[in-house]
mmCIF file as Biopython writes it, N, C-alpha, C and O atoms, coordinates in Angstrom:
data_model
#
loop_
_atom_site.group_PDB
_atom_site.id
_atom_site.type_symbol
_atom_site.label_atom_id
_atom_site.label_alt_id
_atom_site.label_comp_id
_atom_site.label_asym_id
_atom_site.label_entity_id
_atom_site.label_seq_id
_atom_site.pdbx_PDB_ins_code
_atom_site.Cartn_x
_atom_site.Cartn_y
_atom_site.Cartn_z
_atom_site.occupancy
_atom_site.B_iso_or_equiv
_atom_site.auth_seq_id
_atom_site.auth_asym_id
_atom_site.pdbx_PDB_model_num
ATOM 1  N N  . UNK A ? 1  ? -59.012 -30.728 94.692  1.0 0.0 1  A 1 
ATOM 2  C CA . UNK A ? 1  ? -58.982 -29.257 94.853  1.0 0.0 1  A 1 
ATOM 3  C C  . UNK A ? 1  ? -57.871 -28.881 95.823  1.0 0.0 1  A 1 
ATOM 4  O O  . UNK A ? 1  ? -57.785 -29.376 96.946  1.0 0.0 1  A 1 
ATOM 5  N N  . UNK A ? 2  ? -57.069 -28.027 95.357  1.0 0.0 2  A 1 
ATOM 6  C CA . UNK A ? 2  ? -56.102 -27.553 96.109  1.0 0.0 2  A 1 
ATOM 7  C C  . UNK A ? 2  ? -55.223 -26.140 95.825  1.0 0.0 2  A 1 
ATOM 8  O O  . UNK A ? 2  ? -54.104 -25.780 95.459  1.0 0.0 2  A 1 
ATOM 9  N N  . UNK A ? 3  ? -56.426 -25.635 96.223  1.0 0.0 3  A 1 
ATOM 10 C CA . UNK A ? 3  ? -56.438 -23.810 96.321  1.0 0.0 3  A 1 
ATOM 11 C C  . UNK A ? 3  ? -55.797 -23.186 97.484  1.0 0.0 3  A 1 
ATOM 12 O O  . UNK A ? 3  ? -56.258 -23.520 98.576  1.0 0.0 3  A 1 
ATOM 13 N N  . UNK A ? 4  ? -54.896 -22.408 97.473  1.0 0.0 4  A 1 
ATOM 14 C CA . UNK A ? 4  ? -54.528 -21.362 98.354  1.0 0.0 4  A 1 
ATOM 15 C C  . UNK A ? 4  ? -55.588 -20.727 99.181  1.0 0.0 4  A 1 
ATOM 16 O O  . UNK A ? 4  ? -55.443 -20.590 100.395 1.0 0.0 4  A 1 
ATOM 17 N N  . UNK A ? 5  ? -56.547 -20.376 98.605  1.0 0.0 5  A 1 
ATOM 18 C CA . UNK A ? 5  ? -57.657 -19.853 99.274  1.0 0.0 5  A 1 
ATOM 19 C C  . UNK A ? 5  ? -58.805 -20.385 99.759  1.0 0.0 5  A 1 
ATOM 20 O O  . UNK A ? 5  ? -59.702 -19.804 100.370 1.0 0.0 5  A 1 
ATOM 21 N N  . UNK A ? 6  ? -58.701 -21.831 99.364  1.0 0.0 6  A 1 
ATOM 22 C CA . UNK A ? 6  ? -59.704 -22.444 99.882  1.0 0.0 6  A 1 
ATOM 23 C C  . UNK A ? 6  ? -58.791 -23.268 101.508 1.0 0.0 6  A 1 
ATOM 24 O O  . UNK A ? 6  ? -59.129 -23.244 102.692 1.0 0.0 6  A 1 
ATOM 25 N N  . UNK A ? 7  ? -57.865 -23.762 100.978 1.0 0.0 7  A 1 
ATOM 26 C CA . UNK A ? 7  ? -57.042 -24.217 101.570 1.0 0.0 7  A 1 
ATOM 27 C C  . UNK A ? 7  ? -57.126 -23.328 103.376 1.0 0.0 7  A 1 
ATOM 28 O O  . UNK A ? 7  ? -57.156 -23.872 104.480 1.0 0.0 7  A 1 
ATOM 29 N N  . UNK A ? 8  ? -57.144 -21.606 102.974 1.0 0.0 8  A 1 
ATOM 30 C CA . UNK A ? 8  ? -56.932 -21.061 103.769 1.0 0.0 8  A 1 
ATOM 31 C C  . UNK A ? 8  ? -58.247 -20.891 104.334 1.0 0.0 8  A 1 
ATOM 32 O O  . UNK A ? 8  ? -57.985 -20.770 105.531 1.0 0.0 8  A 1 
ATOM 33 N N  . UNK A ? 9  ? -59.428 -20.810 104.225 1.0 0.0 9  A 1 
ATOM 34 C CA . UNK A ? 9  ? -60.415 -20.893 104.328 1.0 0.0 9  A 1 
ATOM 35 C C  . UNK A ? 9  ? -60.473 -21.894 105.226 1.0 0.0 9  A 1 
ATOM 36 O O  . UNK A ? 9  ? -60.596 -21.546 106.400 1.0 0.0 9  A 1 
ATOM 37 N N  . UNK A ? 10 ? -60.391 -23.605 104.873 1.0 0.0 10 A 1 
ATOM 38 C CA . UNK A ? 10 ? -60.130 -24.448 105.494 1.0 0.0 10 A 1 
ATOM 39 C C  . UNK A ? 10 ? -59.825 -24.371 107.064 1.0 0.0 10 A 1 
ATOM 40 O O  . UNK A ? 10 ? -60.402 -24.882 108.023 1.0 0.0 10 A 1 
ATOM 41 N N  . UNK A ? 11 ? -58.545 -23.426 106.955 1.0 0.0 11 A 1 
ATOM 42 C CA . UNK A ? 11 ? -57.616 -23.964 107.890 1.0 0.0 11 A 1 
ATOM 43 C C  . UNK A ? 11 ? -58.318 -22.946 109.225 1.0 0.0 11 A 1 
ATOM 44 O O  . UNK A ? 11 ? -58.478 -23.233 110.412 1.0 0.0 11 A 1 
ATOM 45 N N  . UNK A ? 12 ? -58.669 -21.568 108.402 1.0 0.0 12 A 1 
ATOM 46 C CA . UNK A ? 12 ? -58.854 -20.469 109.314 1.0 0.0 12 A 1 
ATOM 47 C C  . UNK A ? 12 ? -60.602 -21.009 110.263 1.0 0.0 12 A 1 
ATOM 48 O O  . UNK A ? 12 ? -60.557 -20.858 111.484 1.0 0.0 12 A 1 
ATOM 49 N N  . UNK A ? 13 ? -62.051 -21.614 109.634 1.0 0.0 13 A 1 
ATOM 50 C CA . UNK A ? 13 ? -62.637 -22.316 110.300 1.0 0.0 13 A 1 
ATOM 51 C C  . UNK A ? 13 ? -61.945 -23.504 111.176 1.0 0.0 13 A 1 
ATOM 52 O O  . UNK A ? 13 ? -62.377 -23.762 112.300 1.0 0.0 13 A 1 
ATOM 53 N N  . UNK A ? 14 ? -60.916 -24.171 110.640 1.0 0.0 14 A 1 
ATOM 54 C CA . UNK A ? 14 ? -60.112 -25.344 111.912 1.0 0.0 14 A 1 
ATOM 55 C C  . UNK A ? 14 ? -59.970 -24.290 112.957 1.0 0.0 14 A 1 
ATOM 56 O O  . UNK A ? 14 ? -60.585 -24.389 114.019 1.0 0.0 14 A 1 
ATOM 57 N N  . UNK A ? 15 ? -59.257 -23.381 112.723 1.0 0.0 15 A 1 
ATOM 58 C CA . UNK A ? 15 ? -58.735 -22.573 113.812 1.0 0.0 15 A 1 
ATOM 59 C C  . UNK A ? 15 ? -60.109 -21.922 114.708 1.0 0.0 15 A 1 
ATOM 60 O O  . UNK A ? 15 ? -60.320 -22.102 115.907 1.0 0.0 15 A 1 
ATOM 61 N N  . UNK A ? 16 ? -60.669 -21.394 114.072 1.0 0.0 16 A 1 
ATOM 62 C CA . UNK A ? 16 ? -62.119 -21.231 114.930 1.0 0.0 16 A 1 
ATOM 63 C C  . UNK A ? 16 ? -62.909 -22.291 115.370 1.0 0.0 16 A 1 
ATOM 64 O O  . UNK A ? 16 ? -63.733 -22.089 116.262 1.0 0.0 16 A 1 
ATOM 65 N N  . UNK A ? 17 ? -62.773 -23.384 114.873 1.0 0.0 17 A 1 
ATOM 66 C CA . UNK A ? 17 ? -63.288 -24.682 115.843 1.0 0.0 17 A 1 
ATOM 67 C C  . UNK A ? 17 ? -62.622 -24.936 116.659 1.0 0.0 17 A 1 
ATOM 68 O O  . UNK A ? 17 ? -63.142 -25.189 117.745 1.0 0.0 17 A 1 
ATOM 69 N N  . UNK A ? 18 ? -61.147 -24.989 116.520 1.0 0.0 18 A 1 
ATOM 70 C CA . UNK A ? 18 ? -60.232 -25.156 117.448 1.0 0.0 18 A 1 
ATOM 71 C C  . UNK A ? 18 ? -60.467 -24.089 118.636 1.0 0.0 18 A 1 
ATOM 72 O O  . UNK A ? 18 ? -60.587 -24.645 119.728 1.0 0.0 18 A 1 
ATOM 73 N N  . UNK A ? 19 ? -60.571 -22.514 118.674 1.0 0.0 19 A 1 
ATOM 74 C CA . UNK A ? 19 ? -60.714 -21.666 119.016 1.0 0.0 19 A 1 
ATOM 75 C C  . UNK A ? 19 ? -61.787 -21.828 120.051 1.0 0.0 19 A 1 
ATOM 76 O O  . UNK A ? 19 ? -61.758 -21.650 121.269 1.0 0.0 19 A 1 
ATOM 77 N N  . UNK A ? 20 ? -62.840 -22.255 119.156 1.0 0.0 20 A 1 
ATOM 78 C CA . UNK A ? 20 ? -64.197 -21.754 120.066 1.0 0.0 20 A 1 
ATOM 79 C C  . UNK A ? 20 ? -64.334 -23.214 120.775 1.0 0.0 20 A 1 
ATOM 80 O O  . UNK A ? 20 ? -65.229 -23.421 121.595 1.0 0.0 20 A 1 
#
């Protein structure tokens, strides 16, 4: 699987794990 939107999905929870 390699969706734009999942992809981004992906990345944007990394960033909130990263985040929080």
């Amino acid at each position: 699987r390699s969706h734009p939107e999942e992809v981004r999905i992906y990345h944007e929870a990394a960033s909130a794990k990263n985040g929080a």
